[in-house]
C-alpha positions in Angstrom: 0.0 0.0 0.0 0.9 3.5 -1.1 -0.2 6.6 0.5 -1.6 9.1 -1.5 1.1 11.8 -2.9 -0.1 15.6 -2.7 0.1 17.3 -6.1 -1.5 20.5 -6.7 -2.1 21.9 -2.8 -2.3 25.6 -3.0 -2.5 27.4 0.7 -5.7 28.9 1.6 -5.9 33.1 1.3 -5.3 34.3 5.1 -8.9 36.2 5.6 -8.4 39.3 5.8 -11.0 39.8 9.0 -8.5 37.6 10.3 -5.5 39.5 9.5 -6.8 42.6 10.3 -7.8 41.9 14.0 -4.6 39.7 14.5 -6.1 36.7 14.6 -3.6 33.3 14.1 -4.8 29.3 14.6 -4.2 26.1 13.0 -6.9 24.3 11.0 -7.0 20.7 11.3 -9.4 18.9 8.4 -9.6 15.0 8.1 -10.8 14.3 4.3 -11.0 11.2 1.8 -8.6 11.5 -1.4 -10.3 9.4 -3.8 -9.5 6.7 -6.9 -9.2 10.0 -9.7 -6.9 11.9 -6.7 -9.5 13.9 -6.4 -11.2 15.3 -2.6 -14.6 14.6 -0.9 -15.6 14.2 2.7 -14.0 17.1 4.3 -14.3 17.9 7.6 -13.1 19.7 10.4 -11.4 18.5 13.2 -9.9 21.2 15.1 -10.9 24.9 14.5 -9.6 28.1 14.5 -11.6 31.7 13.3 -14.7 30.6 11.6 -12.8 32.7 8.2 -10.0 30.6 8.5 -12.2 27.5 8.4 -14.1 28.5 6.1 -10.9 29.3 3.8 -9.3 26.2 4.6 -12.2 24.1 3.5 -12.8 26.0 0.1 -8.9 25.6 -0.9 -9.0 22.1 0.3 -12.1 20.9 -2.0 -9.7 21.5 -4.6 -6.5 20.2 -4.0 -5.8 17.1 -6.4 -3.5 14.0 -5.2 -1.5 11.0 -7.0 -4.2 8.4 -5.1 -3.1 5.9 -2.7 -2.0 2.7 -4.7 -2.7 -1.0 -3.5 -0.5 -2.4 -6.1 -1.2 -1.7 -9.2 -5.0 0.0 -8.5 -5.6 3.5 -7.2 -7.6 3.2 -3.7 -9.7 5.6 -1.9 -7.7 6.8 1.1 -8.1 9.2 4.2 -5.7 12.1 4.3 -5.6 14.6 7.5 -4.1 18.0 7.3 -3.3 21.1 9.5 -3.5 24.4 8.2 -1.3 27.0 10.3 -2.2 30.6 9.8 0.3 32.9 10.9 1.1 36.6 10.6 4.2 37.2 9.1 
C-alpha cells in the first residue's frame, strides 16, 4: 500500500478579518482522497476563526492527489491535514 502523494495543494488566502484583528490558529481537516486523486468528505477537526475554516475548506475541496495505490490500482484513502495561519 501507497499513500496518496499531494500534487497540486495551493494554501488557503489568510482572511483578511482575520488579519486585520490579528487573529492566528491552525486548522486541522480529516478528508478522503479518492480513486481519480481527487477530494470529498471534508471535515473539520480542530478549529480556528470561523474565516479561517471556512478558507481552509474551500482551498481544500480543490486540491488534487497522486491516489493511494494498492498495487497496481488506485484506492480511496483518508488524508488529515493542518493548516497554520500565521502573521508574518
Amino acid at each position: 500500500m501507497k499513500h496518496a502523494i499531494p500534487l497540486n495543494t495551493p494554501e488557503p488566502m489568510y482572511p483578511k478579518s482575520a488579519s486585520e484583528n490579528g487573529l492566528t490558529g491552525d486548522t486541522t481537516v480529516a478528508m478522503t482522497v479518492l480513486a481519480d486523486g481527487s477530494v470529498s468528505d471534508v471535515q473539520l477537526i480542530g478549529t480556528a476563526a470561523r474565516s479561517m475554516d471556512e478558507a481552509t475548506l474551500r482551498t481544500l475541496k480543490g486540491w488534487k492527489f497522486k491516489p493511494a495505490m494498492c498495487g497496481a490500482d488506485p484506492v480511496i484513502s483518508d488524508f488529515e491535514v493542518i493548516v497554520s495561519f500565521r502573521l508574518r
